[in-house]
C-alpha positions as CSV (number, residue, x, y, z in Angstrom):
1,X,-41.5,-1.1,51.6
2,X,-41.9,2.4,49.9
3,X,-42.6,2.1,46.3
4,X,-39.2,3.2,43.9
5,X,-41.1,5.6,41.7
6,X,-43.0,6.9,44.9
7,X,-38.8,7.6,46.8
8,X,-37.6,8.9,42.8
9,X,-40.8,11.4,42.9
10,X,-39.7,12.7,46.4
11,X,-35.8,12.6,45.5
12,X,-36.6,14.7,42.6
13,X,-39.7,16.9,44.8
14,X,-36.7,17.5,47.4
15,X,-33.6,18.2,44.9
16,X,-36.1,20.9,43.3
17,X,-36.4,23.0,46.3
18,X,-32.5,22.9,47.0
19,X,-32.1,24.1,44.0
20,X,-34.6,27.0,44.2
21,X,-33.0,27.9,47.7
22,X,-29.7,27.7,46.6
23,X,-30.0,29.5,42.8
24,X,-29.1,33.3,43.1
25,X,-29.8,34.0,39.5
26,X,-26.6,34.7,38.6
27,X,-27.3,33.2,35.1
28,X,-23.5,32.0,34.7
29,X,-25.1,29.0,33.0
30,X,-27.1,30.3,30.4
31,X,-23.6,32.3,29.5
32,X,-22.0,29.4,28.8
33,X,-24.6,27.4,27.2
34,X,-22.8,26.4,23.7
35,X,-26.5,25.8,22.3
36,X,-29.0,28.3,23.5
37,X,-27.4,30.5,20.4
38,X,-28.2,28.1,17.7
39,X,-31.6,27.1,19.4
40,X,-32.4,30.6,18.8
41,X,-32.8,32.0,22.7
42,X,-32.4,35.6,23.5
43,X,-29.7,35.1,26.2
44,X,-29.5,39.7,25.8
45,X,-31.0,39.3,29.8
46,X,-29.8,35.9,30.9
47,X,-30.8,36.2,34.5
48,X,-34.5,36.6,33.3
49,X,-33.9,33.5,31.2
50,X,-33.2,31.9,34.4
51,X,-36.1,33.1,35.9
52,X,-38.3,31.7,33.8
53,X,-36.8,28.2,34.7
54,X,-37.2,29.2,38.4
55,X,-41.0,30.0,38.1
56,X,-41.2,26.5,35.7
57,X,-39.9,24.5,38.8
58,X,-42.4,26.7,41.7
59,X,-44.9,25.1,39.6
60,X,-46.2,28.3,37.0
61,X,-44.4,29.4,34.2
62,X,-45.1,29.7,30.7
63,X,-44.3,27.5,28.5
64,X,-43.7,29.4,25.6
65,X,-41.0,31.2,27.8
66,X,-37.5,31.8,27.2
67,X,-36.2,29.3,29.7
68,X,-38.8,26.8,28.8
69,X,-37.6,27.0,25.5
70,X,-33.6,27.2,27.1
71,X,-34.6,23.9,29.0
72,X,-36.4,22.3,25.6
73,X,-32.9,22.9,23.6
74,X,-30.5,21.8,26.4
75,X,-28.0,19.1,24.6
76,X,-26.4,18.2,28.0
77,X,-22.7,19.8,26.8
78,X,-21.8,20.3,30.5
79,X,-19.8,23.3,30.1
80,X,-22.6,24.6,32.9
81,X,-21.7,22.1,35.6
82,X,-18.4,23.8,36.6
83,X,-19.8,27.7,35.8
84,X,-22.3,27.4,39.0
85,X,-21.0,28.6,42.4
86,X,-24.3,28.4,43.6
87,X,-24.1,24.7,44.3
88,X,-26.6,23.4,42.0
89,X,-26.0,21.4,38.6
90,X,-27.7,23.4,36.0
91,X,-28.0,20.5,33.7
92,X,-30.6,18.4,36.0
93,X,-32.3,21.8,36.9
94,X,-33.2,21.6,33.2
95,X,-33.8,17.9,33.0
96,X,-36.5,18.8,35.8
97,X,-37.7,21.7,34.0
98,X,-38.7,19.3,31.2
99,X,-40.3,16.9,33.3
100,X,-42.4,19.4,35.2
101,X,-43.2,21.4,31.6
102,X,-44.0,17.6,30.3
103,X,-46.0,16.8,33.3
104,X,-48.9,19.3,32.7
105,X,-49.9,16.6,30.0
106,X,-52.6,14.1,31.6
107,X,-50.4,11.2,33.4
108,X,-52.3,8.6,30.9
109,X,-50.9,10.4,28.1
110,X,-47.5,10.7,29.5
111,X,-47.6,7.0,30.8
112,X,-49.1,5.8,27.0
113,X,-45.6,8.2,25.8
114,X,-43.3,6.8,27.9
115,X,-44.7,2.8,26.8
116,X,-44.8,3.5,23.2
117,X,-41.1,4.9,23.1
118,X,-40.1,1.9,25.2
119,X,-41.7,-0.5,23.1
120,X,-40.2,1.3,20.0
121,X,-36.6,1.1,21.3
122,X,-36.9,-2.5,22.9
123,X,-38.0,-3.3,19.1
124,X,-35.5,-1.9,17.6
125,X,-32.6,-3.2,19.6
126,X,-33.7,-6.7,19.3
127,X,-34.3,-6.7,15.7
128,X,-31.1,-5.0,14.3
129,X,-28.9,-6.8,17.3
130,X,-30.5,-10.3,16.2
131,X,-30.0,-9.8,12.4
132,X,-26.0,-9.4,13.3
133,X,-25.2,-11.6,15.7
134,X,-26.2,-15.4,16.2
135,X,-28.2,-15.6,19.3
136,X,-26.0,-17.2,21.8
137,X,-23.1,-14.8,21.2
138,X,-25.3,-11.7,21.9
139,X,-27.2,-13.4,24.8
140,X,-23.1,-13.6,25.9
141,X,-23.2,-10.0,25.4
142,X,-25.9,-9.4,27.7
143,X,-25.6,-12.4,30.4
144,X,-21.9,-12.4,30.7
145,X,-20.1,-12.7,33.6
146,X,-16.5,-13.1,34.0
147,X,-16.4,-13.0,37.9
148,X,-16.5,-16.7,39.4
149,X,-19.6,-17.3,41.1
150,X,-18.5,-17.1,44.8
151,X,-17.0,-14.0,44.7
152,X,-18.3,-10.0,43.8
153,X,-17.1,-8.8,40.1
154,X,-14.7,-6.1,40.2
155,X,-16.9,-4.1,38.2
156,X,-20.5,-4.1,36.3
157,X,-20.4,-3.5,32.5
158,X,-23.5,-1.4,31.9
159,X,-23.6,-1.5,28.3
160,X,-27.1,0.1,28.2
161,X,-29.6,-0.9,25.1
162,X,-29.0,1.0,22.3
163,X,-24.9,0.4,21.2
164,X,-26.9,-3.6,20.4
165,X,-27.5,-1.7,17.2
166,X,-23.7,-1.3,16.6
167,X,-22.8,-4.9,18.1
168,X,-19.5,-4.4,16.8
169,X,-18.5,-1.7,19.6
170,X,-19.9,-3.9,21.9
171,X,-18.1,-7.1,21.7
172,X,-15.1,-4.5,21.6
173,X,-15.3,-2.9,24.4
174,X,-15.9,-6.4,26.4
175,X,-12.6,-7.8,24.7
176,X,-10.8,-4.6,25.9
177,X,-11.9,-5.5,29.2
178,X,-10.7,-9.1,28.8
179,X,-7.5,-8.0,28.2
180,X,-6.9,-5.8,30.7
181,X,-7.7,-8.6,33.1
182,X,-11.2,-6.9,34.3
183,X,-13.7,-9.3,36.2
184,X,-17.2,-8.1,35.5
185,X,-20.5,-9.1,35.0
186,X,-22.4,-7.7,31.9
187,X,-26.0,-5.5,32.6
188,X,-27.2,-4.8,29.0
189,X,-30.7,-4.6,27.0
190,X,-33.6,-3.0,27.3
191,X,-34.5,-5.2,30.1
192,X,-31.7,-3.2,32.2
193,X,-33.1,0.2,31.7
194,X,-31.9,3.6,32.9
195,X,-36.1,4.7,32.8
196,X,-34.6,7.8,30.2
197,X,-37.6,7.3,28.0
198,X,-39.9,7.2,30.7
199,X,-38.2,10.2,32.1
200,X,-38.4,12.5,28.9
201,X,-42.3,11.6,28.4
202,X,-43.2,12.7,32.0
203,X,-43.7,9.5,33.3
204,X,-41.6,10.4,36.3
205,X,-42.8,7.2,38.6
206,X,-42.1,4.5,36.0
207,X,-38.9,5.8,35.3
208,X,-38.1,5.9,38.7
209,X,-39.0,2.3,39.0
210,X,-37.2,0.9,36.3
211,X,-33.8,2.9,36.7
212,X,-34.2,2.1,40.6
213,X,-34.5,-2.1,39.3
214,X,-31.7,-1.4,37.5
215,X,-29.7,0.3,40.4
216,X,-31.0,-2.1,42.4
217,X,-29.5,-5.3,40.3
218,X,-26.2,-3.4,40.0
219,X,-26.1,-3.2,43.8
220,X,-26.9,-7.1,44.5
221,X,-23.6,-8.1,42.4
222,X,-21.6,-6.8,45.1
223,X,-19.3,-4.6,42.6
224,X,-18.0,-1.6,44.1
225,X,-18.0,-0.1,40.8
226,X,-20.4,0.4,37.4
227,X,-18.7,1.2,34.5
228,X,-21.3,2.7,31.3
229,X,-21.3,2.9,28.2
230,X,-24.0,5.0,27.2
231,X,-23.5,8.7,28.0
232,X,-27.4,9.0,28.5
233,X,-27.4,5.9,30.9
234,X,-24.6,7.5,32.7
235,X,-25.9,11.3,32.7
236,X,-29.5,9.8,33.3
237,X,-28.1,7.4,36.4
238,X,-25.3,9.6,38.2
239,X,-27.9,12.8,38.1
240,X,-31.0,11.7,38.0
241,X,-31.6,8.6,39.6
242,X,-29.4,7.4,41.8
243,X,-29.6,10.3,44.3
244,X,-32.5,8.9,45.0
245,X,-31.0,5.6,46.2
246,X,-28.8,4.6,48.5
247,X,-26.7,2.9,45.7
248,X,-23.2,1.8,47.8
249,X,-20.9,1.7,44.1
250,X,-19.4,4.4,42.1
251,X,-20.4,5.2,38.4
252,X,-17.7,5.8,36.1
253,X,-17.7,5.7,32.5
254,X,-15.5,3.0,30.7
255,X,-13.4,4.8,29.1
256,X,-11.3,6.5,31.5
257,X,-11.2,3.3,33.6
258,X,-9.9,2.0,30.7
259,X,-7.3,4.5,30.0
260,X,-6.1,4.7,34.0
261,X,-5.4,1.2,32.8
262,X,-3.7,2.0,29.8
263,X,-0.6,0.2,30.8
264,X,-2.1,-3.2,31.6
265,X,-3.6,-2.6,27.7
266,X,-0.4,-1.4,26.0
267,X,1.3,-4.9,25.6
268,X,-1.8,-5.9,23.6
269,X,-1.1,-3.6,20.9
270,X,1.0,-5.8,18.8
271,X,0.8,-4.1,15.5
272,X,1.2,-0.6,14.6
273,X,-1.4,0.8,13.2
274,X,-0.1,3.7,10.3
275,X,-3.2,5.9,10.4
276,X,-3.7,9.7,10.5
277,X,-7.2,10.2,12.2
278,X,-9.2,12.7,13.8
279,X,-11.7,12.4,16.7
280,X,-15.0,12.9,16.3
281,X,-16.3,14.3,20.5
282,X,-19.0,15.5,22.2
283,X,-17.4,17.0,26.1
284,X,-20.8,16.0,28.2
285,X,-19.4,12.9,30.4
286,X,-16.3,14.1,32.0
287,X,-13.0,12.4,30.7
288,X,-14.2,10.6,27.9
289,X,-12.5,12.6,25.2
290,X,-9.3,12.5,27.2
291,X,-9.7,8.6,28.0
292,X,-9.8,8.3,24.2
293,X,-7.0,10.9,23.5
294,X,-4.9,8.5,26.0
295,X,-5.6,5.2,24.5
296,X,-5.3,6.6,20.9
297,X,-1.9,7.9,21.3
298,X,-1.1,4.5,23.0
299,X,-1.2,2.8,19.3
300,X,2.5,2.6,17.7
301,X,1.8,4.7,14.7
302,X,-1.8,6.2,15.0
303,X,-1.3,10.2,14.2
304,X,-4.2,12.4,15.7
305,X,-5.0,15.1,14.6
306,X,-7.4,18.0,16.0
307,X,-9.9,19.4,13.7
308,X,-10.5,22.4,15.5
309,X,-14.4,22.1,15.0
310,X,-17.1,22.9,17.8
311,X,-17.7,20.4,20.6
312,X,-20.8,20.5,21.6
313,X,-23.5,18.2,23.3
314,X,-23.2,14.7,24.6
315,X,-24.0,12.6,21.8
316,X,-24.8,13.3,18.1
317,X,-28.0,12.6,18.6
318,X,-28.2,15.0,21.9
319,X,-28.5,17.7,19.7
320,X,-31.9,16.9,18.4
321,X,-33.4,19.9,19.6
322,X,-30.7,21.7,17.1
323,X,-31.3,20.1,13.6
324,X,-29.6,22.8,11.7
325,X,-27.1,23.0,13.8
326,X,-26.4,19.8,13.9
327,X,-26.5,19.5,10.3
328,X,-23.7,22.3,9.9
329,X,-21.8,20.8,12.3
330,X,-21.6,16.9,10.8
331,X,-20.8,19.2,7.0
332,X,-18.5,20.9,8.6
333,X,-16.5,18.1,10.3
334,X,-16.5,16.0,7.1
335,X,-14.9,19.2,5.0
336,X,-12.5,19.5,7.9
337,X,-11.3,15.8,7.8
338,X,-11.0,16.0,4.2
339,X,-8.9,18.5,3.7
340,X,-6.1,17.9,6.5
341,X,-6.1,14.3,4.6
342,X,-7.0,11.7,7.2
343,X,-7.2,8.2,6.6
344,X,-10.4,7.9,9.6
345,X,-12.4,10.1,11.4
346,X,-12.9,8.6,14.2
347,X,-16.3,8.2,16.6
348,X,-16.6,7.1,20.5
349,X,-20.4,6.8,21.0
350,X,-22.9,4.6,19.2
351,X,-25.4,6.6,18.2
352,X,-22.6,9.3,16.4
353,X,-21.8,6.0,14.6
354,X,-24.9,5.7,13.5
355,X,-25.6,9.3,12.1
356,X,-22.2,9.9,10.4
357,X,-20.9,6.1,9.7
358,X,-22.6,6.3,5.8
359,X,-20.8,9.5,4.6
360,X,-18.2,7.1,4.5
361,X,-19.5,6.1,0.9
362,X,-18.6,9.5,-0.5
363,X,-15.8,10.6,1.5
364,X,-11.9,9.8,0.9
365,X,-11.7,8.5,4.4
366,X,-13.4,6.1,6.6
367,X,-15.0,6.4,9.6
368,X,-14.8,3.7,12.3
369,X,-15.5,3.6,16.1
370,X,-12.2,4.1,17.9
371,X,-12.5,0.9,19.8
372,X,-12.1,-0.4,15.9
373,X,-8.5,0.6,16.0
374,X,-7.8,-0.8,19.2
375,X,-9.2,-3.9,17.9
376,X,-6.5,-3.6,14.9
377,X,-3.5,-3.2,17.3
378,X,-4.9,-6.2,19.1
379,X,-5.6,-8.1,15.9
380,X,-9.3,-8.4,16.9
381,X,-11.8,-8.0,14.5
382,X,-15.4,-7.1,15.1
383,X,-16.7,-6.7,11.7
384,X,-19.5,-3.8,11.4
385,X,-22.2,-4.9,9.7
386,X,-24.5,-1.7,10.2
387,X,-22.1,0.5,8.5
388,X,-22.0,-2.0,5.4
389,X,-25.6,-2.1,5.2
390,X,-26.2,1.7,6.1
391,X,-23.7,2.7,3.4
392,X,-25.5,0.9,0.8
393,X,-28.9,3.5,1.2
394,X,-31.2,0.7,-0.2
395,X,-33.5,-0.8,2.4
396,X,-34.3,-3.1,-0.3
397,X,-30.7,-4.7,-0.4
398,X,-30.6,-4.6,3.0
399,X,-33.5,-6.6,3.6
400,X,-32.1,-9.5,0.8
401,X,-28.6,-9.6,3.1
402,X,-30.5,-9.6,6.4
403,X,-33.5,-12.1,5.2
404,X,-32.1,-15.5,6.4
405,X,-30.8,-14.6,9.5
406,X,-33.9,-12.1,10.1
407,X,-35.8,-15.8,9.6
408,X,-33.9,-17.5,12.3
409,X,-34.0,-15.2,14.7
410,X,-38.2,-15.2,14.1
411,X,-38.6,-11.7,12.2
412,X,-41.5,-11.0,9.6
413,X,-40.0,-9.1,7.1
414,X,-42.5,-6.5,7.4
415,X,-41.3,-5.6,10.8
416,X,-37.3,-6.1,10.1
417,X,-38.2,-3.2,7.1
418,X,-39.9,-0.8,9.0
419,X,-36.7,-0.8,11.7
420,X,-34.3,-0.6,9.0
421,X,-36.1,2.5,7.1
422,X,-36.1,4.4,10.4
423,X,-32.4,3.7,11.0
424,X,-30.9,3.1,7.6
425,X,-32.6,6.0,6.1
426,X,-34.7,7.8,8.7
427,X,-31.8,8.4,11.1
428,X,-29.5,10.4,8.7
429,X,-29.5,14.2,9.8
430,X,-27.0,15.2,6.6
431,X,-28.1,13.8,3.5
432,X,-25.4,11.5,2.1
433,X,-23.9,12.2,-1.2
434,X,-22.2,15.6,-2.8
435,X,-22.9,19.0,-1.4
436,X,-21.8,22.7,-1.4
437,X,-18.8,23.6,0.6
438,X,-20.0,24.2,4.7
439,X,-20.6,27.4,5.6
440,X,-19.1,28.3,9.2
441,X,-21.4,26.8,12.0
442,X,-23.0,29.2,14.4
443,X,-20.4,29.9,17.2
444,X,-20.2,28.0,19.9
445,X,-17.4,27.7,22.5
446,X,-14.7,24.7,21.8
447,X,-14.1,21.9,24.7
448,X,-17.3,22.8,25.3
449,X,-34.1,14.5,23.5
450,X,-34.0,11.7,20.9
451,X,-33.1,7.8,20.6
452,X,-29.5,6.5,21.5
């Protein structure tokens, strides 16, 4: 049997030359691109920005090119994917850009990379997961099934690894499920891995290997469909590695399954919830926002109300290869919610939660998940112990709340503090507290690398 990294190497060897057969150079895509402004690329001569992508995948190239530096600063919007008429989905021509630009690094390097961002992840997930939940609920989260075991789940859960860090969006997300009658078994962890982090470092036949295992367990439950969570999971699985499978399901994300569903949900919101919010979006996974919109508006009394602000990359944390930008734009949103007077602005994706959930603290509104306020209409509560303790900006009382249940679940302290610096204070891209009025962020068109 051929070796999964060895079929992902000549998936992604053969995707490569379509796409240098089929690109005409139009440059459509670096038009739209809502980030190559703020990354600082010249886009004056976009077709020779293209180019230099184009010589980057033959195999030359420089690396301190244009389109190497196009490719380096890609935050996976997705406005490209429909610009093309060429046939070829500029977002995984960059994602292969960086792997071939990453790849003229010795393999042991990129392989030592690849292990060492693993192993920082898998750390991280287990110790802030385990320091929220008991053990046997979040081995629930992770080993659930609600299928019988005779017959196929409707669907797989892919929860992905890093929303354990927000538990409480988790356990949400699997109660909206239970409502709406779903039967599905639950792939979650960092032992069901897309192979992202493998990907990023260069490491292009482990990551082929463990997103295949993971395709591969997906297949043997006999689901026709997964449903993700993640939007790196999902952009990392639908374009990267399962066209090199022979994968027999569909991916969707949850959340417009969800809201195709909304109907089956609507009879579970039994109390109004009077709130004026705003959605905090990224537009890079197809329906998401507009799932959101749907089941938002669902909730007797929720108000929403559109902020007009940039919407840009994936993911907050997508737009790592932007920092100022990024910076603006989370300033910028927070004046915006404050002054049309909303009682929540309101995130879908983990790792957002995670960068903007402690300027809660000093701002007149609070800022929740959105799965939080379908919880309310429900009368679920999943109570969000990350924002507590990220709010608080002392790793010191942190570690005092966390200590006894850091103890049962086997921590040293010294290892439960280093994870908590990095996310209670190390993963904070706009300093919390007061600041000068935002100035306008650097343009970039509306509806429009980095630890989820």
């Amino acid at each position: 049997m051929i070796d999964r990294g060895d079929a992902f190497i000549a998936s992604l060897d053969l995707r490569v030359s379509e796409i240098l057969d089929r690109c005409t150079g139009c440059a459509r895509c670096v038009e739209v691109c809502p980030t190559a402004g703020p990354a600082g690329i010249d886009t004056r001569e976009p077709a020779a920005v293209v180019g230099d992508v184009l010589d980057i995948l033959r195999g030359g190239g420089d690396a301190a090119s244009r389109g190497a530096r196009w490719a380096q600063s890609c935050t996976g919007s997705g406005r490209c994917l429909s610009a093309c008429d060429d046939g070829v989905n500029p977002r995984f021509m960059l994602a292969a850009t960086r792997l071939k630009l990453n790849q003229r690094r010795a393999l042991n390097e990129r392989h030592a990379t690849g292990q060492a961002g693993f192993q920082k992840m898998s750390e991280a997930v287990k110790v802030l997961s385990r320091v929220q939940l008991p053990a046997e609920l979040l081995a629930g989260i992770t080993r659930s099934a609600r299928a019988d075991s005779e017959a196929a789940p409707d669907v797989v859960m892919y929860l992905g690894c890093n929303v354990l860090k927000t538990p409480h969006i988790a356990l949400l997300c699997l109660e909206v499920l239970n409502r709406i009658g779903a039967r599905y078994k639950v792939f979650g962890g960092p032992a069901n891995c897309c192979g992202v982090i493998q990907y990023r470092a260069g490491d292009a036949k482990a990551s082929g290997r463990i997103g295949g295992n993971t395709v591969a367990g997906f297949a043997g439950t006999g689901a026709s469909r997964v449903l993700t969570w993640c939007p790196t999971c999902n952009i990392q699985l639908s374009e990267i590695v399962m066209p090199s499978t022979e994968a027999a399901f569909a991916l969707q994300h949850v959340i417009p399954y969800i809201a195709a569903r909304i109907e089956l949900l609507r009879p579970h919101f039994i109390h109004p919830v009077h709130k004026r919010v705003a959605l905090h979006e990224h537009p890079g996974v197809a329906g998401v926002t507009e799932g959101v919109t749907q089941i938002l508006t669902a909730i007797p009394g929720v108000e929403l109300v559109d902020l007009g602000q940039p919407r840009v990359g994936y993911m907050c944390n997508s737009l790592a290869p932007v920092p100022a930008y990024k910076r603006e734009l989370h300033a910028r949103e927070l004046d915006a919610a404050a002054a049309a007077g909303v009682d929540c602005l309101v995130g879908i994706y983990h790792a957002c939660h995670r960068e903007l959930c402690a300027h809660e603290a000093t701002s007149p509104f609070k800022i929740v998940n959105f799965l939080e306020l379908v919880g309310e209409a429900m009368d679920v509560e999943s109570k969000d112990l990350f924002k507590q303790w990220k709010m608080m900006q002392d790793v010191d009382r942190v570690l005092a709340e966390v200590a006894e249940q850091a103890a049962t679940a086997g921590f040293d302290l010294d290892t439960v503090r280093e994870v908590l610096v990095a996310h209670m204070l190390g993963e904070q891209p706009l300093p919390v507290g007061p600041r000068k009025p935002s100035a306008p962020a650097p343009a970039a068109p509306p509806h429009g690398f980095f630890p989820e």
